[in-house]
MARLUM-911760 format. One line per field, with one value per residue (C-alpha): residue number from 1; residue in one letter; chain; x, y, z. Coordinates in Angstrom, 2 decimals, m for minus. Layout:
k	(NUM/...)
r	(A/...)
c	(A/...)
xx	(X/...)
yy	(Y/...)
zz	(Z/...)
END
This chain:
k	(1/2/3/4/5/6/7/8/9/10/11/12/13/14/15/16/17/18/19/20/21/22/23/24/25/26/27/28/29/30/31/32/33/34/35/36/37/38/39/40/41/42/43/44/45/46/47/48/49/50/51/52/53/54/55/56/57/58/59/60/61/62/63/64/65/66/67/68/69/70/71/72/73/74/75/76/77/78/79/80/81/82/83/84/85/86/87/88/89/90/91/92/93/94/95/96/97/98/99/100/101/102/103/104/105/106/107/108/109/110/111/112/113/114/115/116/117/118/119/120/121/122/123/124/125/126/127/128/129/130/131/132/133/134/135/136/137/138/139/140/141/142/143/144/145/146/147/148/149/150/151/152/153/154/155/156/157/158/159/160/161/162/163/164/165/166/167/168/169/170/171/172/173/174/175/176/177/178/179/180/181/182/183/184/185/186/187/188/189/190/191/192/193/194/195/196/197/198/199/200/201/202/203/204)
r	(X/X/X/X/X/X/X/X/X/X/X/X/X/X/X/X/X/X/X/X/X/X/X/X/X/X/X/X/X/X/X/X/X/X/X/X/X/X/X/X/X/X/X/X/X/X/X/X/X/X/X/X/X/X/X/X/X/X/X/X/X/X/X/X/X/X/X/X/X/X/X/X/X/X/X/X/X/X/X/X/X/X/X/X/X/X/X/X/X/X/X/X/X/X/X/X/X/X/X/X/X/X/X/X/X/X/X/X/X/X/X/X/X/X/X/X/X/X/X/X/X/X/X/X/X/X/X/X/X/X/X/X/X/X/X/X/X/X/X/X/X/X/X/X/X/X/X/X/X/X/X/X/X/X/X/X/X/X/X/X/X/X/X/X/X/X/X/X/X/X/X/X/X/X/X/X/X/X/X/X/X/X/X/X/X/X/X/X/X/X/X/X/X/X/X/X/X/X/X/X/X/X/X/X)
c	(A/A/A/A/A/A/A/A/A/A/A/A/A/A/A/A/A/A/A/A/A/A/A/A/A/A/A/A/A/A/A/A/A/A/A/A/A/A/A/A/A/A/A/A/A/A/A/A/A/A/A/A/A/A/A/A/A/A/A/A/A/A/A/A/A/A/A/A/A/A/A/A/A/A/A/A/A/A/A/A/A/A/A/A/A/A/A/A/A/A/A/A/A/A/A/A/A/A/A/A/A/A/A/A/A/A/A/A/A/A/A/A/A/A/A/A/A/A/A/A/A/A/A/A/A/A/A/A/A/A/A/A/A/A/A/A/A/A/A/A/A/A/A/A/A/A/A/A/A/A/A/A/A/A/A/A/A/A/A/A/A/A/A/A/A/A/A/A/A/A/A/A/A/A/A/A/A/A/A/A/A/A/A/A/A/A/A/A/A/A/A/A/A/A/A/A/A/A/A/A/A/A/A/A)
xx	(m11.35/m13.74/m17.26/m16.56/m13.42/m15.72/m18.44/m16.11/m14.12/m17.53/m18.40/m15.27/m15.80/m18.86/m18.05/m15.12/m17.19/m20.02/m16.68/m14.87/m18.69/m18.50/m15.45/m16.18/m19.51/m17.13/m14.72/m17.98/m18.68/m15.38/m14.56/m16.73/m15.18/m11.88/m9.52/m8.03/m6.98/m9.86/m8.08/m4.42/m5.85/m7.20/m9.53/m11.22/m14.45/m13.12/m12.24/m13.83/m13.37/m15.39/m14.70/m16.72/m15.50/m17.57/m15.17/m12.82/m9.99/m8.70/m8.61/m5.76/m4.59/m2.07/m1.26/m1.00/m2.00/m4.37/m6.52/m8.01/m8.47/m10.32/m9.72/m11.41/m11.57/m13.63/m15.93/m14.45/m11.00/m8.72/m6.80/m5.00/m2.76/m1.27/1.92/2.37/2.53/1.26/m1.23/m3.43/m4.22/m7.73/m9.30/m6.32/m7.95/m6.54/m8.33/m7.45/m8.52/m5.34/m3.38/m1.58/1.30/1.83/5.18/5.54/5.76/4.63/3.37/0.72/m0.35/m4.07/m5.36/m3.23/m4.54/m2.97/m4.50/m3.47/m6.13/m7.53/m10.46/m12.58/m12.11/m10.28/m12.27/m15.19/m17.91/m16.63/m16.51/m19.60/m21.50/m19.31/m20.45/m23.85/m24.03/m22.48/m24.83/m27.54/m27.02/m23.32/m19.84/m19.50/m18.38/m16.11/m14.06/m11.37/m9.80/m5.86/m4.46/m0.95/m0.10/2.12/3.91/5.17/8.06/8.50/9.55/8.32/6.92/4.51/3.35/0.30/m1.63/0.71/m0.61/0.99/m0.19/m0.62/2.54/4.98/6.92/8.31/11.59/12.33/12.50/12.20/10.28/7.71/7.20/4.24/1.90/4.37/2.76/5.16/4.36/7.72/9.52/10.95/15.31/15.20/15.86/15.29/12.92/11.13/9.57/7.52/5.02/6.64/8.36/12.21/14.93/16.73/18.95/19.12/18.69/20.15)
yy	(44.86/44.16/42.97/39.08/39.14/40.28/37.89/35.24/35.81/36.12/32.56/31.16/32.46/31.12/27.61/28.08/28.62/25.73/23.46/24.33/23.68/20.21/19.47/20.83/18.66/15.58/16.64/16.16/13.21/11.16/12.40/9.94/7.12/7.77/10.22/13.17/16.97/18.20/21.59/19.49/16.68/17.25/14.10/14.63/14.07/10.76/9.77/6.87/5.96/2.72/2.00/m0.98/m2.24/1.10/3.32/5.38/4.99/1.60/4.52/7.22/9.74/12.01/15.79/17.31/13.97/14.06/10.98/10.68/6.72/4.19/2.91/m0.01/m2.33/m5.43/m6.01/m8.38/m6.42/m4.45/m1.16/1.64/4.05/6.68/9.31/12.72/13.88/10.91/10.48/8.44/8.35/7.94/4.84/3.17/0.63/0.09/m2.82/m4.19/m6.80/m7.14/m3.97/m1.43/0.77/3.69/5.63/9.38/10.85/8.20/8.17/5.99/6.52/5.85/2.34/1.00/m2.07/m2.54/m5.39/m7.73/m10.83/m12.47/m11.11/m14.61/m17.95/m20.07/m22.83/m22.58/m23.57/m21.46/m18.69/m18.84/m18.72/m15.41/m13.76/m14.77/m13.16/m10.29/m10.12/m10.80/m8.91/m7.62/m8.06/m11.29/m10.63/m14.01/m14.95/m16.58/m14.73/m15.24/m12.11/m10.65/m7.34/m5.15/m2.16/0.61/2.80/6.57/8.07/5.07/5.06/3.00/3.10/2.98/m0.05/m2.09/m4.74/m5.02/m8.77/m9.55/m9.94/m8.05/m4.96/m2.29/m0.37/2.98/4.74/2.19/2.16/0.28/0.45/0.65/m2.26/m4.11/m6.88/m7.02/m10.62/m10.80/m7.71/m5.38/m3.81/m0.42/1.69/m0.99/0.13/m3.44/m4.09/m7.07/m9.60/m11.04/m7.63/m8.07/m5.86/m3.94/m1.23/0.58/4.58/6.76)
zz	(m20.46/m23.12/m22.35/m23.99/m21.37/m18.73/m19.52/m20.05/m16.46/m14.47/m15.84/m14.62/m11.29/m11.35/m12.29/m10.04/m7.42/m7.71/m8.35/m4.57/m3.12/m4.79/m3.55/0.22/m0.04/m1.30/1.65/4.02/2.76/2.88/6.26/7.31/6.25/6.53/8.67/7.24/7.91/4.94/4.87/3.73/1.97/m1.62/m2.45/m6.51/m7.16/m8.81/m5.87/m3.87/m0.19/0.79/4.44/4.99/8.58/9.13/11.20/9.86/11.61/9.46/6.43/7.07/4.58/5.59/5.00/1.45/m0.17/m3.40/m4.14/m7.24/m7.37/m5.12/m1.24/m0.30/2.80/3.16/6.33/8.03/7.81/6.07/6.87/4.48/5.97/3.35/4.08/3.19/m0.33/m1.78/m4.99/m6.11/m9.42/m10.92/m11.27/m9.06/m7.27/m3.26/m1.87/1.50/3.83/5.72/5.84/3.34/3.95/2.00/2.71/1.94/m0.78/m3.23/m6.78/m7.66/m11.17/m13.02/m13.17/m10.49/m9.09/m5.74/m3.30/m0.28/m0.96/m3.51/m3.74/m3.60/m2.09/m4.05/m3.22/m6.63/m4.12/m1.39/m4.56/m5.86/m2.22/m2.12/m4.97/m4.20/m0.63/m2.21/m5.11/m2.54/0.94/0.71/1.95/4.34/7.64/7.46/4.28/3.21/0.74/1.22/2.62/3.23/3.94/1.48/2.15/0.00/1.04/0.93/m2.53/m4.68/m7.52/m9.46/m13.17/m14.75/m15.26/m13.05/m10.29/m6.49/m5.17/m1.62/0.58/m1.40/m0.06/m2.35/m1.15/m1.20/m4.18/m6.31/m9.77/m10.74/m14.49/m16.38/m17.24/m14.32/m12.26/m8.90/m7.01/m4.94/m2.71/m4.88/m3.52/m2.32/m5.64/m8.44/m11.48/m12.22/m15.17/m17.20/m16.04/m14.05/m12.41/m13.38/m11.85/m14.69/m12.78/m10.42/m9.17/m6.43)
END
């Protein structure tokens, strides 16, 4: 081995090494807010967990999962429970006041914006005191923000860019494609596209 190879390789170790401490200190950190096995669960420094109801069991990720994107729940409510062998793909956005289901082994790709409310009143008066206790103090404990639960099944998948809205379900194995904003349930199997999510076939 020549002494570049050498050099090179004892860098990478290095780097290697001050890399898994991140991530363990990351691990630390999220555990906090959310409940996981940290040994089966590989969260990126990407990541972001913000539990704000402030215990972590409304946050559940289960075993060999990898988030990369965002999970969010608002004060006054919210849970997100998450299967096995599911990912979450940077800068995804999972917001909930209301509950989300994630089934196993599902694909959720970058810049996924998946959310069961609103996010404001839709009331403008009602809006703007919203942002301004948010801009001001924080999260309200009391909003009305229109919620409805979604759920996703095991072995979906969903595209980059696309949008799940409150109250819809997606079936198993189906396909949400890229760019796709889904505002009704979505058949067990069907790969949806457009804005608004069509049905264009079907898989096994």
């Amino acid at each position: 081995m020549g002494v570049k190879s050498f050099v090179r390789g004892y860098i990478e170790s290095i780097i290697n090494e001050i890399e898994e401490k991140k991530s363990l200190q990351l691990q630390r950190t999220f555990f906090d807010a959310a409940i996981f096995d940290p040994k089966a669960v590989r969260i990126d420094n990407t990541a972001r967990i913000a539990n704000n109801r402030g215990e972590k069991k409304y946050i559940f990720i289960d075993n060999d999962s990898w988030i990369k994107g965002e999970l969010l729940t608002y004060k006054h409510g919210g849970s997100i429970k998450i299967g096995k062998w599911c990912f979450i793909g940077e800068n995804s956005k999972i917001w909930s006041s209301a509950k989300i289901e994630i089934g196993d082994n599902v694909l959720i790709s970058h810049n996924v914006n998946i959310h069961d409310n609103s996010s404001h009143p839709l009331d403008s008066k009602e809006r703007h005191n919203d942002f301004m206790h948010i801009r001001t103090i924080g999260l309200q404990d009391n909003v009305n923000i229109t919620e409805a639960a979604i759920i996703i099944e095991n072995n979906a998948w969903i595209g980059f860019n696309a949008t799940i809205i409150k109250g819809v379900k997606i079936g198993e194995g189906a396909i949400i494609g890229a760019n796709t904003v889904v505002t009704k349930n979505v058949p067990p199997f069907a790969v949806v596209v457009g804005n608004p999510a069509r049905v264009i076939k079907h898989v096994t």
